[in-house]
C-alpha positions in Angstrom: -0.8 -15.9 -0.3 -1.1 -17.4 -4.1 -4.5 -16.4 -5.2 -6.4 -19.9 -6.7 -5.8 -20.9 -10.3 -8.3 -21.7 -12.8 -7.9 -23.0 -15.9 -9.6 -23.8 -19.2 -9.6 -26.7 -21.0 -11.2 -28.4 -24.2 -10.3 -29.1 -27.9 -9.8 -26.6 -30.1 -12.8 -24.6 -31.3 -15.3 -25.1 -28.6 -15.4 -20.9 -27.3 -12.3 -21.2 -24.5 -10.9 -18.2 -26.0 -14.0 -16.7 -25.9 -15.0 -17.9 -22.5 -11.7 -16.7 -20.9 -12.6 -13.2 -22.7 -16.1 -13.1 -20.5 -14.4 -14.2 -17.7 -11.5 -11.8 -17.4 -13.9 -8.8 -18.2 -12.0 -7.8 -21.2 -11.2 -9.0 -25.1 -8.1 -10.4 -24.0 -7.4 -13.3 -26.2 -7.9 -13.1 -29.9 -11.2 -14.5 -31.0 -11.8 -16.4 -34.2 -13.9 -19.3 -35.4 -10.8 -21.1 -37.1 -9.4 -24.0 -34.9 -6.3 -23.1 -33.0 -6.0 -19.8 -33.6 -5.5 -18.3 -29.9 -2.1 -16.7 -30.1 -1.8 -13.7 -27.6 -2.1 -13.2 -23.7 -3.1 -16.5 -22.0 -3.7 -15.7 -18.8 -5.4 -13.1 -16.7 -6.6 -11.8 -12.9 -10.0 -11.9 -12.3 -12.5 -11.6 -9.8 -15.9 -12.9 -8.5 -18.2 -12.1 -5.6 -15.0 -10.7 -4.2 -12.7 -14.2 -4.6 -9.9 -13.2 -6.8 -8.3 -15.4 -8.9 -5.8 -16.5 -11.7 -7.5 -17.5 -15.1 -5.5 -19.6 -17.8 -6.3 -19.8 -21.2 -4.6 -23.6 -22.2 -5.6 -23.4 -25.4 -2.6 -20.4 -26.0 0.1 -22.4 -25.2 1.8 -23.4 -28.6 2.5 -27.3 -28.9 4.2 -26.9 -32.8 4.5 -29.6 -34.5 2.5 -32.4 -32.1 -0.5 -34.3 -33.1 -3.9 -33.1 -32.4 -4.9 -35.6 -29.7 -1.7 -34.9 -28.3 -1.3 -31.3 -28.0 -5.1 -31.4 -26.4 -3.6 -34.0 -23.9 -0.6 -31.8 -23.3 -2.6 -28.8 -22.3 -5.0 -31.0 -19.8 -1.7 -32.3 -18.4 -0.4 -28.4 -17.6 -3.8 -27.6 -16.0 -3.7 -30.7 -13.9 -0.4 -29.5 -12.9 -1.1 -25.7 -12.4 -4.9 -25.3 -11.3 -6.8 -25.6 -8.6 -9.6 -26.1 -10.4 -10.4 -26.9 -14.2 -13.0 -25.9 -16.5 -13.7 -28.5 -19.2 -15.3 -26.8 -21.8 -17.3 -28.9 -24.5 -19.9 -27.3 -27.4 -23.8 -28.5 -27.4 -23.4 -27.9 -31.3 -20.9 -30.9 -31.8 -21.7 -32.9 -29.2 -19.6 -35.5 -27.1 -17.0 -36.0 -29.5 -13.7 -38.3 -28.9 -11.3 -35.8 -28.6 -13.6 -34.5 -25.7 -14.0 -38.0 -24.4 -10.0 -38.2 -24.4 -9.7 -35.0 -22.5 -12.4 -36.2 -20.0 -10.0 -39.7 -19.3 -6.6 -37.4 -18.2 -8.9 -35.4 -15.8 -10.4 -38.2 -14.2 -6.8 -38.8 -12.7 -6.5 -35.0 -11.8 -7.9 -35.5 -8.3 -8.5 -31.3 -8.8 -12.2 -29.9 -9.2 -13.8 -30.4 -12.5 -16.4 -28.5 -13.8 -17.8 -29.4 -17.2 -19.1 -26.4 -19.2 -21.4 -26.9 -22.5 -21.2 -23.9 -24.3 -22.8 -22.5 -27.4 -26.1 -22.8 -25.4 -27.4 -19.9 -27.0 -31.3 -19.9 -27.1 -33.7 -22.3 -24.8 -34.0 -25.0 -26.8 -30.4 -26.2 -27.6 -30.8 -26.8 -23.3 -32.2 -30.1 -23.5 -29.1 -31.2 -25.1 -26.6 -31.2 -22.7 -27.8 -34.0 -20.9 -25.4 -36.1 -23.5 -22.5 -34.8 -21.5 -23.2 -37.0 -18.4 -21.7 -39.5 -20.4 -18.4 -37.6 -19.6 -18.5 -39.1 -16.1 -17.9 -35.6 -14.9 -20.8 -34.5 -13.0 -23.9 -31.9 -13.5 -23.3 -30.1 -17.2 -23.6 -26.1 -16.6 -25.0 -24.4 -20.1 -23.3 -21.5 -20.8 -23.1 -19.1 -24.6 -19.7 -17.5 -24.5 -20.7 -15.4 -27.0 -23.6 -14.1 -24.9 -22.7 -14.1 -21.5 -25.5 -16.5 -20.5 -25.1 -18.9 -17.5 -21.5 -18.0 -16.6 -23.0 -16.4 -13.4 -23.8 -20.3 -12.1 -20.5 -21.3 -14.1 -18.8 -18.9 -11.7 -20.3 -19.9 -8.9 -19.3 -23.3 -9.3 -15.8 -22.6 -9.5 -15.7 -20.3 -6.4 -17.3 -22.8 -4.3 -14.3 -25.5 -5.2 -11.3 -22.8 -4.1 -9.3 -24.2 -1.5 -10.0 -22.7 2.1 -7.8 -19.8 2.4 -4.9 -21.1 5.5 -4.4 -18.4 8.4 -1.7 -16.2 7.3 1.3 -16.3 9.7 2.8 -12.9 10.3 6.1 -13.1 9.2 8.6 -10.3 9.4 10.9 -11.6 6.4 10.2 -9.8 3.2 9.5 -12.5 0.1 11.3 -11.4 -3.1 11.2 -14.0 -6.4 12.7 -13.2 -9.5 10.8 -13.8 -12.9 11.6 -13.1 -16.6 11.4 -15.8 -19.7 13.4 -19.2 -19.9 17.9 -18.2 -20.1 17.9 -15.2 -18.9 19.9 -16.5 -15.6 17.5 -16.3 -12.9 18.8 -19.8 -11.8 22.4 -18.7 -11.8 21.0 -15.6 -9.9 19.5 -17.3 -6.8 22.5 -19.8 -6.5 25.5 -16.5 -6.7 22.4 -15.2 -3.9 22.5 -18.3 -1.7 26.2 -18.4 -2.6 26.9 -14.6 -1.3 25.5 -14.7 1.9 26.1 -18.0 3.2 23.5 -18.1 6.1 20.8 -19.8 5.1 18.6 -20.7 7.6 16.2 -23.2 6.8 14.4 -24.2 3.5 10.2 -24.0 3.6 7.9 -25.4 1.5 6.9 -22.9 -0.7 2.9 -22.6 -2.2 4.3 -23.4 -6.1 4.1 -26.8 -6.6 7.5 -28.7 -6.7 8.7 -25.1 -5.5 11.4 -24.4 -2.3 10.8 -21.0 -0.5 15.1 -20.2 0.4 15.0 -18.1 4.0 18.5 -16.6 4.2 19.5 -13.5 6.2 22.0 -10.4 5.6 22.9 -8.7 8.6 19.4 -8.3 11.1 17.1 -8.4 8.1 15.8 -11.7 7.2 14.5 -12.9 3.1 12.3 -15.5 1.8 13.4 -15.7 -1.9 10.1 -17.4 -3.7 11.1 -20.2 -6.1 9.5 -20.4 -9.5 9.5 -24.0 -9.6 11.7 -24.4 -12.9 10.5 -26.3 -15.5 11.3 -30.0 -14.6 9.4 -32.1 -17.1 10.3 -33.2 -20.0 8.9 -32.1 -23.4 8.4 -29.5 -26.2 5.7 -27.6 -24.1 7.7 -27.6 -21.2 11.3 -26.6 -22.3 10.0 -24.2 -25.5 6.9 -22.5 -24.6 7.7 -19.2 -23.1 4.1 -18.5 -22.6 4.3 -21.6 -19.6 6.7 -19.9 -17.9 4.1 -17.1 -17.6 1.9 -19.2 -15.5 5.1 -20.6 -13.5 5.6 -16.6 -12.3 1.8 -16.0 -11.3 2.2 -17.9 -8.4 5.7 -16.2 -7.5 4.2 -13.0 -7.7 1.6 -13.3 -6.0 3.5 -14.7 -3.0 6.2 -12.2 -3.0 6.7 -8.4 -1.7 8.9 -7.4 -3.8 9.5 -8.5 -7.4 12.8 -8.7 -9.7 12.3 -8.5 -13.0 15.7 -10.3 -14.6 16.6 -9.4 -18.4 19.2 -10.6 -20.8 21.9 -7.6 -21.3 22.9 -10.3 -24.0 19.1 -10.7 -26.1 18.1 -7.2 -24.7 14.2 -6.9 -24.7 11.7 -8.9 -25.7 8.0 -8.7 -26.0 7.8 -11.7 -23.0 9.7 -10.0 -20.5 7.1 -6.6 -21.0 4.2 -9.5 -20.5 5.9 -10.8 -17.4 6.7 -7.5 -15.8 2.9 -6.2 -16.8 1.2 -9.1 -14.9 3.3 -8.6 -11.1 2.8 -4.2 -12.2 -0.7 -5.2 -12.3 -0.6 -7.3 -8.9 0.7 -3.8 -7.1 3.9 -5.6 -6.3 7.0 -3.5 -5.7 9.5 -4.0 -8.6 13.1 -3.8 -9.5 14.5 -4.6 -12.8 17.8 -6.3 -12.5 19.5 -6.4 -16.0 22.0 -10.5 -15.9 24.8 -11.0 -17.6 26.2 -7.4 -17.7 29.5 -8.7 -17.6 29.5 -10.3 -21.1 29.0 -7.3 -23.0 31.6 -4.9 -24.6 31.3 -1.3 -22.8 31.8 1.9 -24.0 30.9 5.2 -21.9 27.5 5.3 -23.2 26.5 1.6 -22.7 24.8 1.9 -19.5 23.1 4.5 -19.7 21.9 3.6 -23.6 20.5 0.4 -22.1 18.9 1.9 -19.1 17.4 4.8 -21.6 16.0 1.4 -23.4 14.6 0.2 -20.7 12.8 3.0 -19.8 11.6 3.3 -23.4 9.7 -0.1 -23.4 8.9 -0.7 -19.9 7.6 2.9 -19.8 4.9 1.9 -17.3 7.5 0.8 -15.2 9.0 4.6 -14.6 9.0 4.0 -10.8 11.3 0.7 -11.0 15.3 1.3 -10.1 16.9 -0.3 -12.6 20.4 -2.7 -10.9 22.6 -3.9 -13.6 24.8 -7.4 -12.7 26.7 -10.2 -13.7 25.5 -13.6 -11.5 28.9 -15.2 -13.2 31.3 -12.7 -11.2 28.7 -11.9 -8.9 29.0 -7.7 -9.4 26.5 -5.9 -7.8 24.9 -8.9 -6.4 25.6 -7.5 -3.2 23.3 -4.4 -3.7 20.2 -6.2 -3.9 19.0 -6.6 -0.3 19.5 -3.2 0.5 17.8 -2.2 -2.6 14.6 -4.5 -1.7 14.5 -3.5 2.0 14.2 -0.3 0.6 11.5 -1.0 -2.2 9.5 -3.1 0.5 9.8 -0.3 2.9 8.2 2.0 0.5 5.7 -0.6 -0.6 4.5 -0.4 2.6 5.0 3.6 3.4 2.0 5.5 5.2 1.7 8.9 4.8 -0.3 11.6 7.0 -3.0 12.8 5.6 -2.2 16.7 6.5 1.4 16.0 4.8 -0.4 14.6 1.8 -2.8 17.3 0.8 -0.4 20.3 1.7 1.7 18.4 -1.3 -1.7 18.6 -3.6 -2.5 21.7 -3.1 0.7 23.0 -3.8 0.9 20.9 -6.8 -2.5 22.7 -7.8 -1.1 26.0 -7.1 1.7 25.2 -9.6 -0.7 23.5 -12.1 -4.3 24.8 -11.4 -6.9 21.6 -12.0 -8.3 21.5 -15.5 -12.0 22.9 -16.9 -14.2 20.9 -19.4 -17.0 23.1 -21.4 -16.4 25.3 -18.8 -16.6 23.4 -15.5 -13.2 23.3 -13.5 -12.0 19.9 -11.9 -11.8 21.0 -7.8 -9.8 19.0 -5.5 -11.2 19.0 -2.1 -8.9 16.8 0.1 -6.9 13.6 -0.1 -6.0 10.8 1.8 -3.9 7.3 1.7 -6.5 4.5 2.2 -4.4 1.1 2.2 -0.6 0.2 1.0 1.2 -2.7 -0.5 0.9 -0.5 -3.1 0.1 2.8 -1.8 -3.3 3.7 -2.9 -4.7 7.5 -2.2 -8.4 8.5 -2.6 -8.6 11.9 -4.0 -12.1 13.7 -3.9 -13.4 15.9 -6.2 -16.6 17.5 -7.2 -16.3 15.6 -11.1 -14.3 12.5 -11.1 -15.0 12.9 -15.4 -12.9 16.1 -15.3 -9.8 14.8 -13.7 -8.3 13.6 -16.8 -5.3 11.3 -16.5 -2.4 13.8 -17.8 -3.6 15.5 -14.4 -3.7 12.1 -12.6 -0.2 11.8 -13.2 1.0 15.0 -12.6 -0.5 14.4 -9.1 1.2 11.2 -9.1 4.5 12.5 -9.7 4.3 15.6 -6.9 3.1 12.9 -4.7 6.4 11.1 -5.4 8.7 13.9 -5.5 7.9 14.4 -2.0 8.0 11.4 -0.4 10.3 7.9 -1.5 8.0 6.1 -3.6 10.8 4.4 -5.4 9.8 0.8 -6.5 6.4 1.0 -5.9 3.4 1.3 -7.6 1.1 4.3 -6.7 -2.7 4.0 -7.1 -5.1 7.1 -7.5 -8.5 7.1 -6.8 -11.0 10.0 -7.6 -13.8 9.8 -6.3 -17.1 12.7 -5.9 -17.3 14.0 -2.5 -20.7 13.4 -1.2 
């Protein structure tokens, strides 16, 4: 199930950037007091009082050329679209201004939760001035300093209480694939040579993405959901151009699938957006494949293949685990490979191992590599076991979490995966001090 959306709204220069910073627990964004100036990662996965959630930054997305009260209106438009519920952010320093007054206007009609934020509250007295902002029509004002971390606590809480009720989740044997990667690299042309393959397509679902269609189809006894996208349908600059808004199109995919496919252009090779797009479903723990389009359009030698694959592992580095399928959706070659391969990812996605198999692996490992010292205390390694999957996740426990450095967290990592078929997955490690 999609985890809730939030987003941020305002004009330009009121602390989004800054807020979205505080909110996602790390300097995310890049942070400057000059109008406009948000240009890196616009969105993040956060958490609070254990209700996680998706956090967009609106104020990233790049409008070019458009006026000012229309790019603002263009951004309150995508969160009305996206969010479940919107944070309009105003600043106590300038007051109610038009531009915030515009803003306020489109979210009236957003029939989504709105909770108005006056930031730059940063000392006591500055507090009786919010009460300008009921003017906004948009309910109770909640002070909050970006800069300082006061009142985003209550801010917070207010969103939390506005998330949707969480449905009860059927239990459904069919494992949910979707296939992300930036606008032209062929994932439309993909799903339809899918679809087109295998012929039996059961019944279409309503999927959780808005405007999106969930396609059950089934390849011999195993039954798939593939997870729509929802493709950009309006019309527009920010809709067609912006890569970054085809970001927060795949949040929702990922979230809702098992197993994700990463889809690059063998034409345009790599680009920076298709490392953001794989980071965000590696960070959601989602088993991965990268599937490399349009394979059949470039001129081969002997070393093409594996040149591109030695690429790929280059720049998606953190993506060792990931089998790498390379296909054309035009001719349809190795199309047919797929299921198999994501039975097979979402198998091990989901693999359990016993605990006695696991730590005779670690301890031979240790045997081959003994544990590391620091100023003369030795890291010790006293037993492990598996504590959840989707991704596997192993609790190791040791007498100095601080000594297990992560050269040796990986070496653990990779005898853990030589012996048992972790392909696809992610693998967490977790040290923790035996009590």
């Amino acid at each position: 199930m999609a985890n809730p959306t939030v987003a941020i709204v305002g004009r330009p220069n009121v602390g989004k950037s800054t807020i979205f910073n505080r909110i996602a627990g790390e300097r995310i964004s890049i942070v400057e007091d000059t109008p406009g100036v948000t240009r890196d990662r616009i969105y993040a996965h956060s958490e609070w009082l254990g209700h996680p959630f998706n956090l967009i930054d609106t104020g990233g997305i790049d409008l070019g050329d458009e006026p000012f009260l229309e790019e603002i209106r263009s951004q309150a438009e995508i969160a009305i679209d996206e969010a479940d519920v919107i944070v309009f952010i105003v600043s106590v320093k300038e007051g109610v201004s038009d531009a915030d007054e515009a803003v306020a206007k489109i979210l009236y009609t957003a029939k989504k939760p709105v909770i108005l934020a006056v930031n730059k509250v940063d000392n006591p007295e500055l507090r009786q001035e919010i009460y300008d902002f009921y003017s906004l029509g948009l309910g109770d004002p909640y002070p909050i300093s970006g800069s300082h971390g006061l009142g985003t606590g209550d801010l917070l809480d207010a969103v939390i209480a506005e998330f949707p009720d969480n449905e009860e989740v059927v239990d459904d044997p069919a494992i949910r694939f979707s296939l992300i990667g930036r606008p032209n690299v062929g994932k439309s042309s993909m799903v339809n040579a899918i679809l087109g393959e295998n012929r039996v397509i059961v019944s279409d679902i309503a999927g959780t993405t808005r405007d999106a269609i969930d396609s059950r189809f089934q390849v011999d006894d195993d039954e798939f959901v593939m997870v729509d996208t929802a493709g950009i349908r309006k019309k527009g600059k920010v809709y067609e151009n912006t890569e970054k808004y085809s970001v927060i199109r795949a949040l929702k995919a990922i979230d809702n699938s098992d197993v994700v496919l990463v889809v690059l252009n063998a034409e345009e090779g790599i680009r920076e957006q298709d490392k953001r797009v794989a980071g965000y479903a590696h960070e959601a723990g989602r088993g991965i494949i990268i599937v490399v389009n349009k394979w059949d359009t470039l001129k081969k030698d002997n070393h093409t293949l594996k040149d591109f694959e030695n690429t790929i592992r280059s720049e998606f580095a953190y993506l060792s685990y990931a089998p790498i399928v390379f296909v054309s959706a035009k001719t349809k070659q190795r199309l047919e490979q797929l299921p198999a391969l994501i039975k097979r990812v979402n198998t091990n996605h989901s693999r359990r191992v016993q605990s006695s198999a696991l730590n005779d692996v670690v301890m031979d490992a240790i045997a081959i590599n003994p544990t590391p010292s620091e100023n003369g205390k030795r890291l010790r390694v006293y037993y492990a076991t598996q504590v959840s999957t989707e991704p596997p996740t192993f609790v190791i426990f040791v007498n100095d979490p601080d000594l297990m450095h992560f050269s040796y967290a990986r070496f653990l990592e990779n005898q853990i995966r030589a012996a048992f078929d972790f392909e696809g997955t992610p693998v967490h490690l977790i040290e923790r001090r035996r009590k």
